[in-house]
N, C-alpha and C positions, 0 to 999 in steps of 0.2 A: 633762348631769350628773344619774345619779339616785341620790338617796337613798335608802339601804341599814342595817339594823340585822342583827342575829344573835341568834335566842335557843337559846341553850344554846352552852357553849363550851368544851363536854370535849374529847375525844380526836380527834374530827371537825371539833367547831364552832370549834377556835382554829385551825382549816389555814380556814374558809372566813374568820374575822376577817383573817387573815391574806394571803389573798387579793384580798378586796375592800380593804385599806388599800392593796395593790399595782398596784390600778386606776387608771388616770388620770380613765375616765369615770365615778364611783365619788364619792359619799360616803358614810364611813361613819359615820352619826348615832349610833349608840351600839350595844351588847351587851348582853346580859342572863345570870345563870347566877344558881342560888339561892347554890353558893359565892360568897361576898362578894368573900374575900382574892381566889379567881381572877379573878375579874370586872375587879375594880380592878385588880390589877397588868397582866391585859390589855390593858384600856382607855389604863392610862400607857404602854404599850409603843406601841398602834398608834396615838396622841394620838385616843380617841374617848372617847365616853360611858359609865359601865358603871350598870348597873339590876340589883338583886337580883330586882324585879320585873318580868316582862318586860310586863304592862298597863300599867307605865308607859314603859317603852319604846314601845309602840303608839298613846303618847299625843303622841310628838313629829310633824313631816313626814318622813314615812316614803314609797315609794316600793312599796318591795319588802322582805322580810326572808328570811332563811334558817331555816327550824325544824331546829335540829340536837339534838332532846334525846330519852331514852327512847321506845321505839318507843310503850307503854305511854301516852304522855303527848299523842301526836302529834292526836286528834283533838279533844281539851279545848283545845290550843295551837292547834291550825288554825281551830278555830271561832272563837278570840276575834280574831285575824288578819283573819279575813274577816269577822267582824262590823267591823271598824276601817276595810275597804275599802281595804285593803293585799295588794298581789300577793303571792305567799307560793312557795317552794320548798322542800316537805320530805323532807329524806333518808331515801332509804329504808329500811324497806317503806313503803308510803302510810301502813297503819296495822296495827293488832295482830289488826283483825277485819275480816270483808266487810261487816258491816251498820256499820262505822264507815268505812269508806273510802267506800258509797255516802252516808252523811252528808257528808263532808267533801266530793267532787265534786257533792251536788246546791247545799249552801249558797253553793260556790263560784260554781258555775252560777249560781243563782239572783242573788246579787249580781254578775255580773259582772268577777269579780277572779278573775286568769290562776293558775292552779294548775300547780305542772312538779315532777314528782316525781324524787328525784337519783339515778337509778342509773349509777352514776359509772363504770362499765366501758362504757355506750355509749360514750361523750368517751374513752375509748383509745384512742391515735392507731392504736394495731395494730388494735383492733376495727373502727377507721374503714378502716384501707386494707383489712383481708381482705373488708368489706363489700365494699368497692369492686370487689375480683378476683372474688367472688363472683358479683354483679350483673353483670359485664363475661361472667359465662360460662365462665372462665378454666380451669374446673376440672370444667365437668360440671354433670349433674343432683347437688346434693348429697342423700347418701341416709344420713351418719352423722357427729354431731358428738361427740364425747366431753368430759366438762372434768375439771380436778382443784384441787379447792378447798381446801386441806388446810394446818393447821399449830398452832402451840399453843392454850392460851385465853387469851384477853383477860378478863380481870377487867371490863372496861367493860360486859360482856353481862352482864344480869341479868333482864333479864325476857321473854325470846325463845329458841329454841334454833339449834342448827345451821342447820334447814336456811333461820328467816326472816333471821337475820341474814347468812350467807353466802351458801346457795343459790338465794335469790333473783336473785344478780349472773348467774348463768350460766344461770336459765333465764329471763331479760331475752335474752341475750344470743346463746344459741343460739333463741331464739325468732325474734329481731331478725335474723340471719343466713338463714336459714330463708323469713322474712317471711310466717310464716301461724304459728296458734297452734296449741298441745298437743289432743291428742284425749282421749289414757287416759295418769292416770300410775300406776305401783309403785313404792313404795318400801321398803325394809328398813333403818330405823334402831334408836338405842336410846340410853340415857343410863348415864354409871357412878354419880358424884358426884354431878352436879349434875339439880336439879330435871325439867332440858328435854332433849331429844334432844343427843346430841353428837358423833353420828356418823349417815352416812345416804347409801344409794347411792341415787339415784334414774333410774327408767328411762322416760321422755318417748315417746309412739305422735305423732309428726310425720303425718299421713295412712297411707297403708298400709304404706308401704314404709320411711316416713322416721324415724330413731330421734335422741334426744337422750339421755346418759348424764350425770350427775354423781354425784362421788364427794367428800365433802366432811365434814371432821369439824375437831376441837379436840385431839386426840391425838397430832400427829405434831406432833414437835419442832422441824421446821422448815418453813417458809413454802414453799409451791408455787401457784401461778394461772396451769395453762395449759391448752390447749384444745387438741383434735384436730378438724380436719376432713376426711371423705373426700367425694369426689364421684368420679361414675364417669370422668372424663375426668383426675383427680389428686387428690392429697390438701395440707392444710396446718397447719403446726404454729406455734401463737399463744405465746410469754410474755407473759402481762399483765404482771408486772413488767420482764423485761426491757423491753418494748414492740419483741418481734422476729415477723417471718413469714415463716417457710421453707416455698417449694412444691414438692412433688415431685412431675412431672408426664413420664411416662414414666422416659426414665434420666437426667433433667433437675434437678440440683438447683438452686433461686434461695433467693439472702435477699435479701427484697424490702427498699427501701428505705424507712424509715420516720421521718418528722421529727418530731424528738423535742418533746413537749409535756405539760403536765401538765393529767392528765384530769380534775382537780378545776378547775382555772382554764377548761378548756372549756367544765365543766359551768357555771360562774360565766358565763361568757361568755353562751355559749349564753342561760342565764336572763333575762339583761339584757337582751339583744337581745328577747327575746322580751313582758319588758315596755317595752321602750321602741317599738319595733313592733306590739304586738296581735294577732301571727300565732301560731297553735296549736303549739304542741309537740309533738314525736313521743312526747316521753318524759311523757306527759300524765297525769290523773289516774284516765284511763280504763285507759291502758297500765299503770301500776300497780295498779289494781285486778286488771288480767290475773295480775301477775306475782303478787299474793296467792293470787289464788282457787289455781294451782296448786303453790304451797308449800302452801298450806293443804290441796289434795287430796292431796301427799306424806304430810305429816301424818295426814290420816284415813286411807290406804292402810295404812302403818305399824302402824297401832294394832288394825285392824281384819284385816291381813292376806290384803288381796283388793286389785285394783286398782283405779280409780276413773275414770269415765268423767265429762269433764268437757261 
């Protein structure tokens, strides 16, 4: 049985409260959120603890926690965590900057306490099996993935734009399919209203031949998350939300079969296991630094107008 807390518990953080009270191997010690009212009516819903302050949360027997709060907030929150010698999962991006993410992985390091950073499109069960067809060969040398990330704004986003808070998931994830990292990125974004970018195509150099695209903004009225892949032996089409994979491979068409799973309890899973094991994460603190550094080269390419070798 391990002991489990959550701090922050808005839009994200009440699906992972929500999850760990769902565990059997699972306690969960308490919650933290600076709303009060949300805290507490939380806490009486899933019969746990609620903390305005989340240092006092880190002051019970804790195991592990969940950091679900503003990107912005994420390595003041992580350092105190790891100062407390509590394994820690934060959802993504790691952090807001590269010279804060390599903070949070060296203190991590250094104390010893497992760091798994949540990008929660690995744990789709679709992302899992096209991995799988991938890997198997099924489809060729792949040489182009596409994705499309697109739909209204979330009021929740306030101190990040497009492409950390979306585009991040998909160039995890055509990275992760791929299994080797970006070379050169471009990108062409821009913002209307709001402060930060909110639209943004971004175009990924995979080695020489091998290309990643997303397309991903806050303007289209309705929700879309799916992904193209070709490879020269076939190609295959992802819904992240449905959670479907259709391959077309000569005049061959399949929809692969896919056991339905929820990709936030994977990632919960997944976590636990890995602190109650001590074995390393794929989706580590190191992999998320990856997935920064090239949102953030989208970013400078953008602004500056030239592409970015990473």
């Amino acid at each position: 049985m391990k002991k489990l807390g959550v701090i922050g518990t808005g839009a994200m953080g009440q699906h992972h409260v929500r999850v760990y009270s769902e565990m059997e191997n699972v306690e969960l010690v308490g919650i933290s959120d600076v709303d009060k009212t949300r805290v507490k009516d939380l806490a009486k819903k899933y019969n746990t603890e609620p903390y305005a302050d989340y240092k006092e949360l880190l002051k019970q027997d804790l195991d592990a926690v969940s950091v679900v709060v503003p990107t912005s907030m994420h390595k003041d929150v992580a350092l105190d965590v790891i100062e407390s010698g509590t394994d820690l999962l934060i959802e993504k991006p790691i952090a807001d900057t590269l010279s804060n993410a390599d903070r949070i992985i060296k203190v991590a390091k250094d104390a010893n306490v497992k760091l798994v950073i949540g990008h929660i499109e690995r744990f789709n069960p679709a992302v899992i099996k096209l991995k799988e067809i991938v890997d198997r060969g099924l489809l060729g040398e792949i040489v182009s993935i596409s994705a499309r990330r697109v739909g209204p704004f979330n009021d929740r986003i306030r101190d990040v734009g497009v492409i950390i808070d979306l585009g991040v998931h998909d160039i995890d994830v055509i990275s992760y399919l791929y299994n080797r990292d970006v070379r050169d990125v471009f990108a062409i974004a821009g913002n209307g209203v709001r402060p930060f970018e909110d639209r943004a195509s971004i175009l990924l150099r995979y080695g020489e031949n091998c290309s990643g695209l997303i397309e991903t903004n806050w303007l289209t009225p309705h929700k879309v998350r799916k992904l193209t892949l070709i490879g020269l032996g076939g190609m295959a089409y992802l819904d992240y939300i449905d959670k479907t994979v259709e391959l077309h491979i000569e005049d061959r068409v399949e929809k692969i079969e896919v056991i339905e799973s929820e990709p936030l309890r994977n990632e919960l899973e997944h976590f636990i296991d890995v602190v109650g094991n001590g074995h390393e994460s794929p989706s580590s603190g190191e992999n998320g630094r990856y997935v920064l550094q090239v949102a953030m080269a989208a970013k400078e390419s953008y602004k500056m107008g030239n592409s970015v070798t990473l």
